[in-house]
C-alpha positions in Angstrom: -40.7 -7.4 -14.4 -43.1 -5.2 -13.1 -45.5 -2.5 -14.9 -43.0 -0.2 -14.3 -40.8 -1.6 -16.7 -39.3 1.2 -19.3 -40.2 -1.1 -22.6 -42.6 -3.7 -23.7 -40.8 -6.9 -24.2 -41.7 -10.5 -24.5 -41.3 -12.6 -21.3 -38.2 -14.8 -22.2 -37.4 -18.3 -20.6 -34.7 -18.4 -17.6 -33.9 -20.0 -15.3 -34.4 -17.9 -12.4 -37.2 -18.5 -10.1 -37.2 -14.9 -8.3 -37.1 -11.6 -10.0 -37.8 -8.4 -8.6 -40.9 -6.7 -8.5 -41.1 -2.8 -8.1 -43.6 -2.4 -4.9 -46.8 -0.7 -5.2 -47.1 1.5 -2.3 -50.9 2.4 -3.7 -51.7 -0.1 -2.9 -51.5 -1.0 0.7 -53.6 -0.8 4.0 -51.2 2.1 5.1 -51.0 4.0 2.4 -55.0 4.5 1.8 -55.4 5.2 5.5 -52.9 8.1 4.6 -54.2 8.7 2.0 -58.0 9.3 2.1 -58.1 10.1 6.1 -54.5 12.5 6.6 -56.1 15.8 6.5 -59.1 14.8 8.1 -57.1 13.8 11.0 -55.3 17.3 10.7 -58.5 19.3 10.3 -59.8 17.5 13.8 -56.5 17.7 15.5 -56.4 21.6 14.7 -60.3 21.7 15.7 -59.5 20.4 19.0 -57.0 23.5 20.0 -57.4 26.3 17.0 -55.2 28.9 19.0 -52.4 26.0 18.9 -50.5 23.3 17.1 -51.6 20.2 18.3 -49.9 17.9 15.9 -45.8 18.5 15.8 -44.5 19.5 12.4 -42.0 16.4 12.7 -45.3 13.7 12.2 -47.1 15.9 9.6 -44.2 16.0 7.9 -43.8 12.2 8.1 -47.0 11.4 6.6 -47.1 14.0 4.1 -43.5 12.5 2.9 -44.8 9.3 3.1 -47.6 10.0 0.6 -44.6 10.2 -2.0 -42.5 7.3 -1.6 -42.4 4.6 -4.2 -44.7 6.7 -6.4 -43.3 7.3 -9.8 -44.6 10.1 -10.5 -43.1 11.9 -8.3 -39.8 11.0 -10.0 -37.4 8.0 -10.3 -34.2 6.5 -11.2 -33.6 4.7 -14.3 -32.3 1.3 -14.7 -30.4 -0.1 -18.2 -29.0 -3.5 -19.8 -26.0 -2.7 -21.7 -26.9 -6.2 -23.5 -30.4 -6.7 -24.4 -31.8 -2.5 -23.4 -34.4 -4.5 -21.2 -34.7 -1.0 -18.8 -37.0 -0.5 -15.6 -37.9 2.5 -13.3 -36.9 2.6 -9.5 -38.9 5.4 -7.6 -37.1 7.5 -5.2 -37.8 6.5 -1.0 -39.0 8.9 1.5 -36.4 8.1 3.9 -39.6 8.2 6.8 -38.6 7.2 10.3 -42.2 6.3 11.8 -44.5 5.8 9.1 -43.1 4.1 5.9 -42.7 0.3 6.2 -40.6 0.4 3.5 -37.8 2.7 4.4 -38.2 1.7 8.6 -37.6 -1.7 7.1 -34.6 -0.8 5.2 -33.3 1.1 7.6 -33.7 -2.3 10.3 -31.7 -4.3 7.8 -29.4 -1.7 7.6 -28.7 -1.2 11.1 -28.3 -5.1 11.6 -26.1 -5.6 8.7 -23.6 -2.6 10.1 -23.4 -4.3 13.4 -22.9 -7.4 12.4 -20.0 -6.7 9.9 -18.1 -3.8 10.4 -19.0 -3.3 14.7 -19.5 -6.7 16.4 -16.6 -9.2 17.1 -18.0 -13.1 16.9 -18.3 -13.2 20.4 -21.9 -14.3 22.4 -24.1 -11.9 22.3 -27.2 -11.7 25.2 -30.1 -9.6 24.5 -31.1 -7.6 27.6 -34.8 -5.9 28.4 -35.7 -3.7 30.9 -39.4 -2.1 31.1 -40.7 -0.2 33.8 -43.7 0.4 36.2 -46.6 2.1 34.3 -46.1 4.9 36.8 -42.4 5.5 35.6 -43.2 5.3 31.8 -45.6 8.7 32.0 -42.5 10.9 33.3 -40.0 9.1 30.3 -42.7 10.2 27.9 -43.3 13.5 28.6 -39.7 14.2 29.8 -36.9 12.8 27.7 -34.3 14.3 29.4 -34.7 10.9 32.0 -34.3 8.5 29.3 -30.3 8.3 29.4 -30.3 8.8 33.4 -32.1 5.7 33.8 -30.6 3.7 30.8 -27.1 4.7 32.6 -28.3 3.3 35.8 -29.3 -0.2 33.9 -26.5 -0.3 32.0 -24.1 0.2 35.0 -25.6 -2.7 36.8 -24.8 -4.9 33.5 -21.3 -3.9 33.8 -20.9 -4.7 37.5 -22.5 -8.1 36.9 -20.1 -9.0 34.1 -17.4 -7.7 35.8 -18.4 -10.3 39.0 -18.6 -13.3 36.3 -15.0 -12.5 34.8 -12.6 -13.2 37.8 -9.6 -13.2 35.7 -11.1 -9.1 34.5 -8.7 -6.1 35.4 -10.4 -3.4 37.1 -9.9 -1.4 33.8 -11.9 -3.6 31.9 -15.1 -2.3 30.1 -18.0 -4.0 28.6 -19.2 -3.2 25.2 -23.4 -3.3 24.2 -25.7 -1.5 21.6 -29.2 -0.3 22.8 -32.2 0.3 20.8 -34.7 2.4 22.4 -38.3 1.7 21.6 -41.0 3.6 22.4 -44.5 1.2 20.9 -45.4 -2.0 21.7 -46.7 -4.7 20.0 -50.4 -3.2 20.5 -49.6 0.1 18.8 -49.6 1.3 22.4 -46.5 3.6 23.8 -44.1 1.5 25.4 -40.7 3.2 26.1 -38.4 0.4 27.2 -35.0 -0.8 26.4 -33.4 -3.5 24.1 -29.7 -3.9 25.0 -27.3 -6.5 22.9 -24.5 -6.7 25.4 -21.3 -9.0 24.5 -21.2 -11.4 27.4 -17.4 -10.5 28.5 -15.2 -7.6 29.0 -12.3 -5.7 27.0 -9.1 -4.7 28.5 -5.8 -3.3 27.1 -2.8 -5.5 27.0 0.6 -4.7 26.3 0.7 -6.3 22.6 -3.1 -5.7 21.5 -6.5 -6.3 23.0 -7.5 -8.8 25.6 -11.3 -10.3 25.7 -12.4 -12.2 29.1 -15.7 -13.7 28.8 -18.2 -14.0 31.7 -20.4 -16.6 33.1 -23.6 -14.8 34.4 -25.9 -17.0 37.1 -29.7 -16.6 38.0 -28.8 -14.8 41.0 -26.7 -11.7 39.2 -29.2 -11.6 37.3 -32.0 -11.1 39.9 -29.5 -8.9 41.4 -29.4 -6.6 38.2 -33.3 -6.5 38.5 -33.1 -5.6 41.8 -30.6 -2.9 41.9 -31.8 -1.0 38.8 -35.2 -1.3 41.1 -33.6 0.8 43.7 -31.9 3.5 41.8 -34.2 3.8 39.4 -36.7 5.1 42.3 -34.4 6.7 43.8 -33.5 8.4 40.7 -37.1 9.8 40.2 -37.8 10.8 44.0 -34.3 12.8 44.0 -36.4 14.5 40.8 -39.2 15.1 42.7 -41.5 13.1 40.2 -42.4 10.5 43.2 -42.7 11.2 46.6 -41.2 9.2 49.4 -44.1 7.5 50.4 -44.6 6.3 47.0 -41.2 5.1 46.4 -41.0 3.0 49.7 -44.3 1.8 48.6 -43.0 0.8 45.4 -40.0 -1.0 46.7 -42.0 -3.5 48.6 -44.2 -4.5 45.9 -43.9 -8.3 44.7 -42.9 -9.7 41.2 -40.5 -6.9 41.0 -42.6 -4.2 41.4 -43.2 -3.6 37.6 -39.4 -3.7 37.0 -38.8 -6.1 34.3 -35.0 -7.6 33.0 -34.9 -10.3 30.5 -31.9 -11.8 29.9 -33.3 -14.9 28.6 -32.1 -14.6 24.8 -28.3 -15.4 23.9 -27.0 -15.9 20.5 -24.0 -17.6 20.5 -20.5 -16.7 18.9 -20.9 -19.0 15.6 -24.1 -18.0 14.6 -23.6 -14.9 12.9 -27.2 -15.0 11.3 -29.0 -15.6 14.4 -27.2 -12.4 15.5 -28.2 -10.1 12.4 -32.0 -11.4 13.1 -31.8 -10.5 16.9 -30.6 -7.5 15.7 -33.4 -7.0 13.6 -36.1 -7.5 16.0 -33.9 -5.0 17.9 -34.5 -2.3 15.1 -38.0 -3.5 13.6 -40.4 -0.3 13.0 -43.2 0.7 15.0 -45.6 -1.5 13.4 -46.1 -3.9 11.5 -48.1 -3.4 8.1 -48.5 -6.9 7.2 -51.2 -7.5 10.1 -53.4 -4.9 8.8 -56.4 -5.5 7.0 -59.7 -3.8 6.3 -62.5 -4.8 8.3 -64.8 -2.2 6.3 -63.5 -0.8 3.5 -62.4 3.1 4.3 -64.6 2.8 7.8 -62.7 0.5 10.2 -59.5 -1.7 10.0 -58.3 -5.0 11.7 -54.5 -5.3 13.5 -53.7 -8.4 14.0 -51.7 -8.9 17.5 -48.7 -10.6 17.8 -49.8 -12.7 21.3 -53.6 -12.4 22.6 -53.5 -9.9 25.3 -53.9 -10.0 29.0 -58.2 -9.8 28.0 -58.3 -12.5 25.6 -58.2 -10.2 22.4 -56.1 -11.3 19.6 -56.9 -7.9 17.3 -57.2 -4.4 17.9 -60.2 -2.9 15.5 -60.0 0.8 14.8 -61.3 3.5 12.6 -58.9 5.1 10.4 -58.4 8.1 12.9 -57.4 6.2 15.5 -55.0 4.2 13.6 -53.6 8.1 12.8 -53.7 8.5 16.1 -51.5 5.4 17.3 -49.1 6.2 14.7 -48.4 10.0 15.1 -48.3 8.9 19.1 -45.3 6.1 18.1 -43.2 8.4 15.3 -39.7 9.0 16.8 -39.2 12.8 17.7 -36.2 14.1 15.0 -32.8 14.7 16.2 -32.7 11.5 18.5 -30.5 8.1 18.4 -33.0 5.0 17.5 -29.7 2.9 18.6 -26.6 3.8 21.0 -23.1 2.5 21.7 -22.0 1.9 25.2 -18.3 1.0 27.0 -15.5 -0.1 24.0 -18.1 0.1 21.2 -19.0 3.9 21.9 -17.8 6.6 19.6 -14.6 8.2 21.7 -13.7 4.9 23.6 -10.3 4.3 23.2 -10.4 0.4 22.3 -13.1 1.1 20.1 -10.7 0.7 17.4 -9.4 -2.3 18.5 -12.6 -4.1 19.1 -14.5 -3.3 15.8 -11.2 -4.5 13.8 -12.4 -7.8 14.8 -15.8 -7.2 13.6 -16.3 -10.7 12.3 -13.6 -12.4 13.4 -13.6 -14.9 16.4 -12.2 -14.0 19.7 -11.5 -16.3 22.6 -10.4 -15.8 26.4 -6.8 -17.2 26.2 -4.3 -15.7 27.7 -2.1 -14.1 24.9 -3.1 -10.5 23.6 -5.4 -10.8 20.4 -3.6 -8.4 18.4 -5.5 -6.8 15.7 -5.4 -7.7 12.1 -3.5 -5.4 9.7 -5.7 -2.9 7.6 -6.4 -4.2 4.2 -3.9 -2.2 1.7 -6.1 -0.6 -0.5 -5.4 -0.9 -4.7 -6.2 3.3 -5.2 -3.7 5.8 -4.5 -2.6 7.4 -0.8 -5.2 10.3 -1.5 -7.9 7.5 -2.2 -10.6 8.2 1.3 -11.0 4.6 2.6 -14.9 3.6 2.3 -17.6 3.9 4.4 -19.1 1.3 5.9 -22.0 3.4 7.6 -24.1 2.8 4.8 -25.6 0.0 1.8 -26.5 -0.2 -1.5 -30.6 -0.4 -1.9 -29.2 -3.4 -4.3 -27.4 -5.0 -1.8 -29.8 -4.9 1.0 -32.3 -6.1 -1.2 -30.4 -9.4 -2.3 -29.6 -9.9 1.7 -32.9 -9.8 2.9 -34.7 -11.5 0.2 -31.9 -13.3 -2.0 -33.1 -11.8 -5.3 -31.2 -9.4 -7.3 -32.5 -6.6 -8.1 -30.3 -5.3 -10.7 -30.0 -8.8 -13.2 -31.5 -8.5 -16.7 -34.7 -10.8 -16.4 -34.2 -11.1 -20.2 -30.5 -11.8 -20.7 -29.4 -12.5 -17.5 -27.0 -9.6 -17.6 -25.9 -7.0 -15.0 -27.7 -4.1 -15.0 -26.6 -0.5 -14.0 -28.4 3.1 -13.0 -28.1 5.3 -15.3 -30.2 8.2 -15.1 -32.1 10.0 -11.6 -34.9 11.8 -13.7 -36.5 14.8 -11.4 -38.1 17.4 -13.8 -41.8 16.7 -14.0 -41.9 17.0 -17.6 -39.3 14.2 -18.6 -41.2 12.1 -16.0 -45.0 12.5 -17.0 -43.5 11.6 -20.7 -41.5 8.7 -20.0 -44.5 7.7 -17.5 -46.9 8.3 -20.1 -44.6 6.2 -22.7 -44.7 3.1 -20.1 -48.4 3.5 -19.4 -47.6 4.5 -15.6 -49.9 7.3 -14.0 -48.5 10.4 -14.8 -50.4 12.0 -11.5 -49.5 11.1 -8.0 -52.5 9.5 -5.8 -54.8 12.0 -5.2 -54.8 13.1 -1.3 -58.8 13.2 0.0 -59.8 16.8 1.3 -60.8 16.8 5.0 -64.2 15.5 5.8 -66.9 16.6 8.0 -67.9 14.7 11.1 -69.6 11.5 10.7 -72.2 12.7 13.1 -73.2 15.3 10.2 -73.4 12.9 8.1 -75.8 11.0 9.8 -77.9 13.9 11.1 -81.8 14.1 9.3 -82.0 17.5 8.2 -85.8 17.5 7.3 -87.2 20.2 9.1 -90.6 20.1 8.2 -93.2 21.1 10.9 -95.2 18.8 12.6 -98.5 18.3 12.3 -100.4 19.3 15.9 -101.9 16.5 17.0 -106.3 16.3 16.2 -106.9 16.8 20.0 -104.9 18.7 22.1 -103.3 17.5 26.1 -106.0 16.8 28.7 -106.1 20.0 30.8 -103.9 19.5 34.0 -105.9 18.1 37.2 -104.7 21.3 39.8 -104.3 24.8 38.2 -101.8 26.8 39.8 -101.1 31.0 39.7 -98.2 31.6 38.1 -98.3 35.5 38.2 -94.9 37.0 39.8 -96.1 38.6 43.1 -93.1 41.3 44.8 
């Protein structure tokens, strides 16, 4: 086990190959950026506008929590072996939505692991991307209010292209999708665009249950998709008064699209349940990833490694530590809004929502009998027993999912091992810290620096010595006396 462990014990001889190790947040790239350049960043930001707040509470917030997670002295829950009393500590998460890799990464497998068993019958799946002109993404960033107008507008022409490819469809019939709505690219640059898992095939109600009728989508409804999103996308923003005319009749005759992108390419068929939960994944991965950063210079400049070479050549971004802040606190979701949505049968009040997710898991096919859903299982607890919710995981069981290791088997014994104890008050933790031979004292967070042009300014201000003959006398002499 790790440092962390809760008593000294001899390694013992298993048979397991993998056992879990407590991460060490400390020590990471991110986490010493944070750490020694946050309020640095915060003094310069606030320098930059002293009457205002340039940097939103939300992303200060984010860091500053960010600074606690997985650090045990900031408390812990406590982990026992009924068998052996082999024990180990489990710091508490921040819960972060921008900055943490650790909790954006749980909170990815999460998200895919919901879909994939409780939401999303074993139907094919296609992934679909739009991204916009450069031109369009300025007003989406600054205004998010046209976010949902134009993901409406996308999502409509998916519907009417499925609809085309299912001849045998109803006119009642209604797709169902999920869209994850990023706003960062792989170059820590701010990308809004649009990743939409759409179930190839349409829902309808039938008189004994539900009814699926799957669609066969060409090159050409696809090109048509592209090409009518084009058009009221434009038109959405000139009815807006964000683009004039001109510019939008200008903008519907450019080539290649004009800067409207759909990519339908990726399709995960209805067997292949874990090629789903990794499309879904990629779907809900964080902003960044922490694994490509590096330290060019230790505390003076950093490496991020770049997932394809860009359209330059370059293959790595290198920053200083204050632009990486920057980047970041540019890419952190703003609070209060959806990272993922549900669209036609799978959205919250649809009424064969239902109906759909009870198949989550389950094949469907296109025959022509009603599917009728299966029964509820019957539960063993009493009538007043709340059925449980799926909306959420275990930290133990998303940990043996994405890594197959776990976390709570005795690495002595072999035994199960359970929480028993969340321990909060400081003085209980700095003793059982200080029993372990953990740090009792969180990180310490760097004070704000001055400018490095200070730094680097020579402050010797000792006069200079006149030179042993003085300037030639100039060649002309001219008066210089103020005449009125």
């Amino acid at each position: 086990m790790s440092s962390a462990a809760a008593c000294a014990r001899p390694a013992a001889t298993t048979a397991r190959t993998a056992v879990y190790q407590s991460r060490r947040p400390e020590r990471t790239v991110v986490y010493q950026v944070v750490q020694r350049h946050l309020e640095t960043w915060l003094e310069e930001s606030r320098g930059h506008d002293p009457e205002g707040e340039p940097v939103p509470a939300y992303i200060e917030r984010d860091f500053r929590h960010y600074l606690t997670c997985g650090i045990l002295a900031h408390g812990f829950a406590r982990a026992r072996c009924a068998g052996c009393g082999h024990d180990f500590l489990v710091a508490f998460a921040c819960k972060g939505r921008g900055v943490c890799p650790s909790c954006t990464t749980r909170r990815m497998a999460e998200t895919a692991a919901h879909l994939v068993d409780h939401v999303l019958p074993q139907v094919q799946v296609r992934q679909w991307v739009l991204s916009l002109p450069k031109r369009l993404r300025y007003f989406l960033h600054h205004d998010p209010r046209l976010v949902n107008p134009v993901l409406r507008i996308f999502l409509a022409e998916v519907e009417a292209a499925l609809r085309a490819g299912s001849l045998d469809a109803p006119s009642g019939a209604r797709f169902g999708a999920v869209t994850f709505v990023h706003r960062f690219g792989s170059a820590l640059n701010a990308h809004l665009h649009f990743h939409c898992c759409v179930i190839d095939g349409l829902f309808s109600a039938a008189a004994e249950g539900l009814r699926f009728h799957p669609a066969c989508l060409t090159d050409q409804a696809l090109a048509q998709v592209q090409r009518q999103t084009r058009r009221r996308v434009l038109q959405l923003f000139q009815r807006r008064a964000l683009l004039p005319e001109e510019a939008t009749a200008l903008m519907l005759g450019w080539d290649h699209g004009g800067g409207f992108s759909v990519d339908a390419a990726v399709r995960v068929p209805a067997w292949d349940r874990a090629g789903l939960e990794r499309l879904l994944r990629y779907c809900a991965r964080p902003i960044f990833a922490s694994e490509r950063l590096a330290w060019a210079e230790f505390d003076e400049r950093l490496i991020y490694q770049l997932p394809k070479p860009r359209p330059d050549g370059r293959t790595m971004l290198s920053l200083t530590p204050l632009e990486f802040l920057d980047h970041l606190a540019a890419l952190i979701p703003p609070p209060r809004k959806h990272r993922h949505r549900y669209h036609g049968v799978l959205a919250p009040h649809a009424p064969l929502r239902a109906a759909v997710t009870a198949y989550a898991g389950l094949p469907l096919d296109g025959s022509a009998d009603p599917l009728v859903p299966p029964a509820p299982a019957v539960s063993s607890g009493t009538a007043d027993t709340p059925p449980a919710a799926h909306a959420r995981y275990l930290w133990v069981v998303l940990i043996a999912r994405i890594y197959e290791i776990l976390p709570l088997i005795c690495p002595v014994c072999g035994s199960e091992m359970r929480l028993i104890a969340a321990v909060t008050e400081p003085e209980p933790v700095r003793r059982i810290l200080r029993h372990v031979g953990e740090p009792t004292l969180p990180p310490p967070v760097s004070p704000a620096r001055s400018p490095p042009l200070w730094d680097s300014v020579d402050w010797d201000q000792t006069p200079v010595t006149a030179p042993e003959h003085g300037e030639p006398a100039p060649e002309f002499q001219f008066d210089q006396t103020v005449s009125w």
